[in-house]
C-alpha positions as CSV (number, residue, x, y, z in Angstrom):
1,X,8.1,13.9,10.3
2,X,6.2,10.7,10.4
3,X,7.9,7.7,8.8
4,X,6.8,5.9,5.9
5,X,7.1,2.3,7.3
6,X,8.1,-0.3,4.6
7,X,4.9,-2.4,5.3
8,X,2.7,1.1,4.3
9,X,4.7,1.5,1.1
10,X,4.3,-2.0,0.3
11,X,0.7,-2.0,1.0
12,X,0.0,1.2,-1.2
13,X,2.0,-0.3,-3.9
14,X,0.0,-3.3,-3.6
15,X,-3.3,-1.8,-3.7
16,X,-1.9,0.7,-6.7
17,X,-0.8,-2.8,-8.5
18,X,-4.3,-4.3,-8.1
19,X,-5.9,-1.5,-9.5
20,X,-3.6,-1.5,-12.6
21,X,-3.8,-4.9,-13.3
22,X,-7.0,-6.6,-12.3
23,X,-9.0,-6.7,-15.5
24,X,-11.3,-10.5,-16.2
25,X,-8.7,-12.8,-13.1
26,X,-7.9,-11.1,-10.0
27,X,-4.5,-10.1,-9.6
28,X,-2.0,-13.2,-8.0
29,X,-0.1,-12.1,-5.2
30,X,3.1,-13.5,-6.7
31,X,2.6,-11.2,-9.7
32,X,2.6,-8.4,-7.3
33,X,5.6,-10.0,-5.1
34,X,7.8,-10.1,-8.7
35,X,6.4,-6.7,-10.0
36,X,6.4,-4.6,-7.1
37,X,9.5,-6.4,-5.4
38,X,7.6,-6.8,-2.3
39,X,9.0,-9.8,0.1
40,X,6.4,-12.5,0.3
41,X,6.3,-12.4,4.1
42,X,5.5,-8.6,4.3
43,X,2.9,-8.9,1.4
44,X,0.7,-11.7,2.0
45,X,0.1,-10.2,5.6
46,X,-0.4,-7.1,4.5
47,X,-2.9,-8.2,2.2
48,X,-4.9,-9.9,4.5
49,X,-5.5,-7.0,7.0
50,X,-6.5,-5.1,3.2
51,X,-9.2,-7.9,2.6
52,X,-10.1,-7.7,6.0
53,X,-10.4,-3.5,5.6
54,X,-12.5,-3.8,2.5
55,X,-10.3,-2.3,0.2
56,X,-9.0,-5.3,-1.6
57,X,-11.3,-8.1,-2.2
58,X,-9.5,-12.1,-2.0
59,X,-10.0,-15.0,-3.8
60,X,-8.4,-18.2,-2.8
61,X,-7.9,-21.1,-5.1
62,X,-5.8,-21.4,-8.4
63,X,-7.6,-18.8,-10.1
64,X,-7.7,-16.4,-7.7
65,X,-6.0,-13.7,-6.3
66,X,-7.5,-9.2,-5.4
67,X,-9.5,-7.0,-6.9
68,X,-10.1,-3.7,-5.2
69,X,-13.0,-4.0,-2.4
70,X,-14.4,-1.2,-4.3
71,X,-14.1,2.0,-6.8
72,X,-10.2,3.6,-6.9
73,X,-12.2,6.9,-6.5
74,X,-13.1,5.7,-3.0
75,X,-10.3,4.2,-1.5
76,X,-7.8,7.1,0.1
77,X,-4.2,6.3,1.1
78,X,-5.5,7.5,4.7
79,X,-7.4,3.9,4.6
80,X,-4.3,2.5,3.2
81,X,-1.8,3.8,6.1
82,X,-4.5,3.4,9.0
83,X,-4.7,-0.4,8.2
84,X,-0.8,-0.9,8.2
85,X,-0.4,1.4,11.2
86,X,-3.0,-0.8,13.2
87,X,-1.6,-3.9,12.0
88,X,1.8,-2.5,13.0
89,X,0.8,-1.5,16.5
90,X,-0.2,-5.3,17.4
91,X,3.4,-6.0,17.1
92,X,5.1,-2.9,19.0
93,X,5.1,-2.3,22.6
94,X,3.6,0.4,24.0
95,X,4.9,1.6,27.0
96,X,3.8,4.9,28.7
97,X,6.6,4.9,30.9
98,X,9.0,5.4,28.7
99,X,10.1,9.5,27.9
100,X,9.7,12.4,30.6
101,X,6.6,14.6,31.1
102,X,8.2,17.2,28.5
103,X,8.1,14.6,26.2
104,X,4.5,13.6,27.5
105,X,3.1,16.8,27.7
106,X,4.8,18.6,25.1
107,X,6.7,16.8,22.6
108,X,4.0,14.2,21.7
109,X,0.7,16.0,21.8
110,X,2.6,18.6,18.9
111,X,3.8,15.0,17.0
112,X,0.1,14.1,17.5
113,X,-0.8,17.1,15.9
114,X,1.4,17.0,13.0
115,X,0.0,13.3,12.3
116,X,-3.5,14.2,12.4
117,X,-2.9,17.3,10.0
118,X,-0.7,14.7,7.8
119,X,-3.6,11.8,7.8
120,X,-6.5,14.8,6.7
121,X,-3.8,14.9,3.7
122,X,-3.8,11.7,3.2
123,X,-7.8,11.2,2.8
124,X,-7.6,13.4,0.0
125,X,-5.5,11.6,-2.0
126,X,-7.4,8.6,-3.8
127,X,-6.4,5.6,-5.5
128,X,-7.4,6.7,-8.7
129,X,-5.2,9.9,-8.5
130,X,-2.3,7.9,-8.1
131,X,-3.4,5.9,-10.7
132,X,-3.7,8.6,-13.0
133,X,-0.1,10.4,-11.6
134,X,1.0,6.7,-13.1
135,X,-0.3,6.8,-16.3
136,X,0.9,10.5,-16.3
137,X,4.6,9.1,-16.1
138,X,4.0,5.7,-18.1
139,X,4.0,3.5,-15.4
140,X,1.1,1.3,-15.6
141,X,2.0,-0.8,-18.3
142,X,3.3,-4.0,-18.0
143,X,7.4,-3.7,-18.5
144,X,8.3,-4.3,-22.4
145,X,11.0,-7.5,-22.5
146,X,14.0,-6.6,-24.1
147,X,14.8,-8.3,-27.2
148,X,17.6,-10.7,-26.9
149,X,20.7,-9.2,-28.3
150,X,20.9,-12.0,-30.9
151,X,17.6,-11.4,-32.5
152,X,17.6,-7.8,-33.3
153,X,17.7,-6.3,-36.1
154,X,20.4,-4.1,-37.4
């Protein structure tokens, strides 16, 4: 089964957080780092490559921050994984000498498959219907702060 790297979880949890939270500013990527619990390294280079992609918009300066390049209904997590993948095959080696011709001829080309069939999936799936899966369970409001222990009421 393909793996879900922890860059293309990050980076679909940073585009889901965008779309939650960008209403009048753009959304700060350290309000996504402390929300989504994404390490600062991993995030702001993942965000780059999604700026880059067109599916997050970026604003520098101290009022900026992303807003989605365009409409949650148009943005599939196929986009999403194909932008981490390529970003993540800069940084791999790839060398076609490695594995024997049953793995060659055989054992890849029926991975390849399984990929393929696994990224048609994936351009189904939207933005928005995660969005709405989200709201389904409760999860796109901002986190209530608990009272402090001393100030409620009995």
């Amino acid at each position: 089964m393909p793996r879900l790297s922890k860059k293309t979880m990050f980076a679909i949890e940073a585009v889901l957080d965008v779309a939650f939270h960008a209403g009048d500013h753009p959304v700060r990527s350290g309000d996504i780092t402390e929300r989504q619990r994404i390490p600062k390294r991993y995030l702001e280079q993942v965000l780059q490559h999604l700026v880059r992609a067109g599916i997050l918009n970026g604003k520098r300066g101290p009022r900026g921050g992303y807003r989605l390049g365009r409409d949650k209904s148009l943005i599939t997590l196929g986009e999403v994984v194909r932008v981490v993948r390529k970003l993540e095959a800069e940084t791999e080696p790839n060398d076609l000498s490695v594995g024997s011709p049953l793995a060659h001829e055989v054992v890849w080309p029926a991975w390849e498959k399984l990929r393929d069939e696994m990224m048609t999936q994936l351009d189904t799936i939207t933005i928005d219907d995660l969005c709405q899966r989200a709201r389904a369970k409760g999860l796109d409001r901002p986190p209530m702060k608990a009272a402090h222990p001393a100030q409620a009421v009995a």
